[in-house]
N, C-alpha and C positions, 0 to 999 in steps of 0.2 A: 732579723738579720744580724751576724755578728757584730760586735762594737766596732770592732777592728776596722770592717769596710767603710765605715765612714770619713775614716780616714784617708782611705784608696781613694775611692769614688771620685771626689776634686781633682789629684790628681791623674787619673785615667782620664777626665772630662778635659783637662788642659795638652792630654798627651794625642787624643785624638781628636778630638772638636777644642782648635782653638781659641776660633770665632763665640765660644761659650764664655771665657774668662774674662770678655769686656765688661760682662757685668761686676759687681763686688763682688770679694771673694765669699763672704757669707752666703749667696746666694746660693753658689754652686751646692751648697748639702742638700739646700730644697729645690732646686733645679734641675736632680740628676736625672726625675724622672721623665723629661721630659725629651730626654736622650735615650732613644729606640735600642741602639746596639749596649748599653748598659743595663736599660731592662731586660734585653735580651741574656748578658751576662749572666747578672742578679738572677736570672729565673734558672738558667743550666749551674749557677752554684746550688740552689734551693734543690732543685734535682738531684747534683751528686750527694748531697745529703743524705739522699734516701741510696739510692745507688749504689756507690761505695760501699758502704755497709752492704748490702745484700750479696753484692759482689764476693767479700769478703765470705761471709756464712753459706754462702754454695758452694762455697771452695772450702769450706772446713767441711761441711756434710757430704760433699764426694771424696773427699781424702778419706776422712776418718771411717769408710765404708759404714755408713748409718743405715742404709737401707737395709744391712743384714744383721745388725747388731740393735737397732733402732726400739724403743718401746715407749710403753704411755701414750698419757692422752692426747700427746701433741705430734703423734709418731705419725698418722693418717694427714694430716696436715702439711710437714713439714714434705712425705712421703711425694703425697700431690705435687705441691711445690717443687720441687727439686728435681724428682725422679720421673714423676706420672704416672699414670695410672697400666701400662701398659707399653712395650717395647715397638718400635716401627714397623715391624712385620705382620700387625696388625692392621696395616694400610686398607682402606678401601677404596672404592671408585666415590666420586661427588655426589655428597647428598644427595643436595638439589636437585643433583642430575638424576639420580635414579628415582627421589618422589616429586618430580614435574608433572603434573598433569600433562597430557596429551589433550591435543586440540578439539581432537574428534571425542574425547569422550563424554561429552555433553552435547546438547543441542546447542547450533549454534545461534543463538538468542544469550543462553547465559555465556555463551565465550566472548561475545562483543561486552555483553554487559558487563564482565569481567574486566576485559580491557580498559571499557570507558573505565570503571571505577581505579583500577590502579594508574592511567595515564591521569584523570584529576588529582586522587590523591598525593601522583606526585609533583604533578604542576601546583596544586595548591600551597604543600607543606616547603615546599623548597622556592617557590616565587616571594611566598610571604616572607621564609628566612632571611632571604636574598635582599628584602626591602627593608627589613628591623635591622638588621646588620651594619648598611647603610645609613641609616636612621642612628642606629645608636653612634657609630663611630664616628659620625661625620657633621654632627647636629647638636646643640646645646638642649640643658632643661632646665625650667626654673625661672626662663624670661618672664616678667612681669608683661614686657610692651618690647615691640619689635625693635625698638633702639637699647634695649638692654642685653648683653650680650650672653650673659645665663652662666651655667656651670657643664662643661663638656666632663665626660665620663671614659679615663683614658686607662683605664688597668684592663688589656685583652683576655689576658692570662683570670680571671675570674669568670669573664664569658664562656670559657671554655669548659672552666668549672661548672658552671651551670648546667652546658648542656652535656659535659659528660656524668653527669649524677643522675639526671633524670634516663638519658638512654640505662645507665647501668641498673635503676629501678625496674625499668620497662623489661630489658630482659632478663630481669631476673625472676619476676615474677613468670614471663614467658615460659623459664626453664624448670619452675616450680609445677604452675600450671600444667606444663605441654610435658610429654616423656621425650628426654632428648639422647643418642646414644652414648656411649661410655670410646673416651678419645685417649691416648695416651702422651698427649703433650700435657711438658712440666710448664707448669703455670708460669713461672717466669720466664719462658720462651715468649709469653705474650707484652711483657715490657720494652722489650726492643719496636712493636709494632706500636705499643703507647705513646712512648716517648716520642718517636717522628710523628706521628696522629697529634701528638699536643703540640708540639714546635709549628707542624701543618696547619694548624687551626690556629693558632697563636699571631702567625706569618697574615693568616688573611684576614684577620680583623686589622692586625696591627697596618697593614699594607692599606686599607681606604683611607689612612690620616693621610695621604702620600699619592696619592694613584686613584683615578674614577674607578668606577663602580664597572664599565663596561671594559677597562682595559684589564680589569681582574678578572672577569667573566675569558676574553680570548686568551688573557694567558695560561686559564685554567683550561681552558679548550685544546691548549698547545701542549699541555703536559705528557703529550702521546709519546714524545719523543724523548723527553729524559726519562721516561718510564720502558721506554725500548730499551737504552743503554742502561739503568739499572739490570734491565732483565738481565740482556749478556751478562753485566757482570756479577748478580747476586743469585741469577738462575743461571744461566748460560744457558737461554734459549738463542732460537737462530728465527730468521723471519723472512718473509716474500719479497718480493720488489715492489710490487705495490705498496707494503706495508710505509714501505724508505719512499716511496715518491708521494704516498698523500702526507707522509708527516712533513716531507720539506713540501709539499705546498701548504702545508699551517703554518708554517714558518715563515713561509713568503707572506701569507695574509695579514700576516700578524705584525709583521714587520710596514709593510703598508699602511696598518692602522696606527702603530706606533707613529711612526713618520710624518705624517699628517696629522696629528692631536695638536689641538692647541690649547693655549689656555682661554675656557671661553668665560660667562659672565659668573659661573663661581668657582672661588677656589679648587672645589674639591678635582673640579677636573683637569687640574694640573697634573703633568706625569714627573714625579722627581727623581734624584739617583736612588734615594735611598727607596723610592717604592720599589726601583728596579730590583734592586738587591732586596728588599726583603720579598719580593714576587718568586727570583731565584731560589731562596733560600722554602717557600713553601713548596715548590714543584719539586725542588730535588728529596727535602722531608717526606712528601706524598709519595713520590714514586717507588721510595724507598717502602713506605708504608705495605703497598698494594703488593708488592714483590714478597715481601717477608709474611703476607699472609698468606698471600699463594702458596708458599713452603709450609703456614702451619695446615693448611686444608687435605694436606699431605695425610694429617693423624685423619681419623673418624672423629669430627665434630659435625655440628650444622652451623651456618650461619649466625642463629642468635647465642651460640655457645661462645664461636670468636667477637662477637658486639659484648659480650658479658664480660671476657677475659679482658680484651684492652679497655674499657671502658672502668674496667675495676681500677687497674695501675693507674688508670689516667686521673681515677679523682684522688686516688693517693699523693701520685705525684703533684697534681695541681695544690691539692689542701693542704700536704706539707709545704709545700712554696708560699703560698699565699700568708700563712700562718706565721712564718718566719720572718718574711720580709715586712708584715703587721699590713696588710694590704686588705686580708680576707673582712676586716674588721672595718676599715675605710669602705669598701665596696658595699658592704651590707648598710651602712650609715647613710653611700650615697642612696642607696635604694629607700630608706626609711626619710629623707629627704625630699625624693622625687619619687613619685608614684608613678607616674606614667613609665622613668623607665625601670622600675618592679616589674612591672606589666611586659614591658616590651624584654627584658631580659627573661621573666616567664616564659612569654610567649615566643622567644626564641628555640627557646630549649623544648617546647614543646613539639615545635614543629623538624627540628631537628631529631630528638627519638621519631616521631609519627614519618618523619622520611625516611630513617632506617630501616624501619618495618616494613615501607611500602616497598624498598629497593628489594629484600631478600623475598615478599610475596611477588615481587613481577619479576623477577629473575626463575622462582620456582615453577610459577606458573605457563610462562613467553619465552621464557629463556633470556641471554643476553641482547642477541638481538635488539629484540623490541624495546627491551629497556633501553638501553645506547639509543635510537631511534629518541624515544621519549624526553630523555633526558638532555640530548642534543636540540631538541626540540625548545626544550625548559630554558637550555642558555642564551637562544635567541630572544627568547619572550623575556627573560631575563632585563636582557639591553635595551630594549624596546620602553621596557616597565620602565626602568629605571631614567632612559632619557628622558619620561614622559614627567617623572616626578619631580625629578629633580635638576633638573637642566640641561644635563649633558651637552654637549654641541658635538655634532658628528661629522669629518666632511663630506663631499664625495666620492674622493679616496678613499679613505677611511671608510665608509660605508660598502665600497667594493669589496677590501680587505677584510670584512666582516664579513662577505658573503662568498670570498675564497675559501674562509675557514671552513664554515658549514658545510661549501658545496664538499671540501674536501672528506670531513667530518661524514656525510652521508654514502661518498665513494667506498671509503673505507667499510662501513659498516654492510653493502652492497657487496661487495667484493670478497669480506668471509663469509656470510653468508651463501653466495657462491660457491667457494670452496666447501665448506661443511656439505653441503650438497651433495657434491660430484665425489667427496670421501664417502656418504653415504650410501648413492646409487653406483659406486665401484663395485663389480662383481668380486667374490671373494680369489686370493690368488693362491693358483693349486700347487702344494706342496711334491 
C-alpha cells in the first residue's frame, strides 16, 4: 500500500470512528484493520489501481481506431480485450436453453437419478460452504485449551481469492476440454460483473464478524427485491403483481425475524449496525452482479465462458490488492501456521467451484425452476445446520418470519412457473 496512507488512515479512524482514538495514538497504525469501512476503503483503492489504468488504455485504443490499424503479436489480445471477437448482431437465443435436455428423453429412472444427483450435489457443496464460512470467520485457531483464546483470521478479501482461483482453474480447463462457442463480448465487459462479484463475496464473509449466520442466510433470501429495482433500472424490465407481492411478503418475514433476534449465548448471533450496512451493501453488489450478466448473455457465450471471464478479473483484481496492501503474504503465513485453516480455506474454494458447476448442470438440465426449488430448499437447511452447530437461538417469531420467507420464496417459484406454462400452451396469434 502506499506510504502516504499511513499517514491518512489515523486520521480517517478519528474522523469516522471516534470511539477508536481512546486507545494511544500509535496504536491506531496497527488497529486500522480492524476498522470494516477502511478495509473496505483500502481494498476499492487497491482496485482502482488496476482500473484506472485500463480505463485509461481503452480509451486510447478506441480513440486511436486500433482495430483497424492494429498489428503484432499483441494485436489478437488487445483485439479480444477491447473490441471482441464479433459485433452484437451476432445475438443468439440461451445456450442453456437451447442444449437442455428434455425430460422425456431418457427413461425416467436416469431422470430422477439425475435429479437426486444434482439436488445432493448442491445441498452438499454449498451446506458445507455455508458451515466453513462460518467456521472460518467467526472462530479462532491455534487454541491450545479452551481458556485460550487462539488467533482469529480477519482478511475476507483473500477468501475470496481463493475461491476465485480455483473456480477460474476449473473453468478453464472446462473450456479447454469442452468446445465452447465463439461470443463477441470484449473481455473487459466482464470487469464490471467482477468487481460487484468481489465487493459481494467480500460483504458476506466480512458481514458474520457482525451478524449470525441465519440472518445472512434471509437476507440473502430477500435479495429478490433490490435485484427487481436493479432490473428496472440497469435492464428496464417490467414485472407481475405477484412478482411485487411475494417480495414484500419477504420483507415482511424478514423484518419479523429481524425484530425478534436477540442476542443469545454467543456472540456471533448479535445483529449489529454495521452487519446491517455491510448486508446492504452485499445485496445491492449482487444484484447489480446478476443484472450485468443477464446483459452479457446477450453475446453467444455458455455459462462456463461467463464463470471464466469474471472469475479471471476477480483474481486480478483480488491479487493486485492483496499484493499492495502486503496482506497476500500475511494470509499465506497465517495458513502455514494453522493447518486446519489451510484446510478449511481449501476446502472452501473447493466446494465453491464444485457448486458452480452443479448450478449451470441443473439449470441445463431442470431448468431454473428446479434449481430455485433446490436451492431454496438449501437456505432452509442452511439455518437449521447452522442453529444446530453453533447455537443460534431462534424465537418464535422469528421462527414464523423464517417461514414467511420460504412460504413466499415457493409461491413465487409456483407462480412463474405457472405462467411459463400458459405462455407455452397459448395457441399461436393469427396474423
Amino acid at each position: 500500500m502506499p506510504s502516504f496512507s499511513w499517514r491518512v488512515w489515523p486520521a480517517l479512524v478519528g474522523l469516522f470512528f471516534p470511539h477508536a482514538v481512546a486507545a494511544e495514538e500509535p496504536s491506531l497504525l496497527d488497529g486500522w484493520h480492524d476498522v470494516w469501512f477502511l478495509r473496505f476503503l483500502v481494498n476499492m483503492l487497491g482496485y482502482a489501481t488496476i482500473i484506472v489504468p485500463g480505463y485509461f488504455l481503452i480509451s486510447y485504443f478506441k480513440r486511436s481506431n486500433y482495430l483497424d490499424r492494429g498489428s503484432g503479436l499483441c494485436y489478437p489480445a488487445i483485439k479480444a480485450c477491447v473490441f471482441g471477437g464479433e459485433d452484437k448482431s451476432g445475438l443468439l437465443d440461451d445456450v442453456s436453453l437451447s442444449s437442455r435436455n428434455e425430460p422425456d428423453s431418457g427413461s425416467s429412472l436416469k431422470h430422477a437419478l439425475r435429479l437426486i444427483f444434482c439436488a445432493a450435489g448442491l445441498q452438499v457443496s454449498y451446506l458445507t460452504w455455508g458451515v466453513l464460512q462460518e467456521r472460518v470467520m467467526t472462530r479462532s485457531y491455534g487454541a491450545a485449551s479452551p481458556d485460550q483464546e487462539g488467533e482469529k483470521f480477519k482478511d475476507s478479501q483473500f477468501l475470496v481469492f481463493m475461491n476465485r482461483i480455483l473456480a477460474l482453474t476449473v473453468s478453464g480447463l472446462w473450456c479447454v476440454l469442452f468446445k465452447q462457442p465463439r461470443h463477441g463480448a470484449p473481455m473487459y465487459k466482464y470487469s464490471f460483473a467482477s468487481l460487484s462479484n468481489i465487493m459481494s463475496s467480500w460483504c458476506q464473509y466480512e458481514a458474520l464478524k457482525f451478524i449470525s449466520f441465519p440472518t445472512q442466510v434471509l437476507a440473502k433470501a430477500s435479495k429478490v427485491i433490490p435485484v427487481m429495482l436493479m432490473g428496472k433500472i440497469v435492464s428496464r424490465k417490467s414485472y407481475e403483481y405477484w412478482e411485487y407481492f411475494t417480495a414484500a411478503l419477504i420483507s415482511v418475514g424478514v423484518s419479523m425475524f429481524l425484530l425478534s433476534s436477540s442476542a443469545g449465548k454467543h456472540p456471533s448471533t448479535v445483529t449489529t449496525f454495521s452487519g446491517v450496512v455491510i448486508l446492504v451493501g452485499y445485496i445491492v453488489f449482487d444484484s447489480f452482479t446478476s443484472n450485468w450478466q443477464d446483459n452479457l448473455f446477450k453475446y453467444k457465450m455458455s455459462s462456463v465462458q461467463m464463470m471464466f471471464g469474471v472469475n479471471l478479473f476477480s483474481c486480478l483484481l483480488t491479487v493486485g490488492s492483496l499484493l499492495e496492501q502486503g496482506a497476500f503474504f500475511e494470509s499465506l503465513s497465517f495458513m502455514a501456521r494453522h493447518s486446519e485453516f489451510a484446510f478449511h480455506a481449501v476446502l472452501l474454494s473447493v466446494c465453491s467451484a464444485c457448486g458452480q458447476l452443479f448450478i449451470f448442470y441443473t439449470i441445463n438440465q431442470f431448468g431454473a425452476a428446479v434449481f430455485t426449488i433446490i436451492m431454496t430448499l438449501r437456505q432452509a437447511f442452511a439455518i437449521l445446520l447452522s442453529c444446530f452447530l453453533y447455537g443460534h437461538a431462534v424465537t418464535v417469531v422469528g421462527g414464523f418470519g423464517i417461514a414467511v420467507v420460504f412460504l413466499a420464496l415457493f409461491l413465487r417459484v409456483y407462480a412463474r412457473s405457472r405462467v411459463k406454462s400458459s405462455r407455452q400452451s397459448a395457441p399461436p396469434q393469427k396474423v
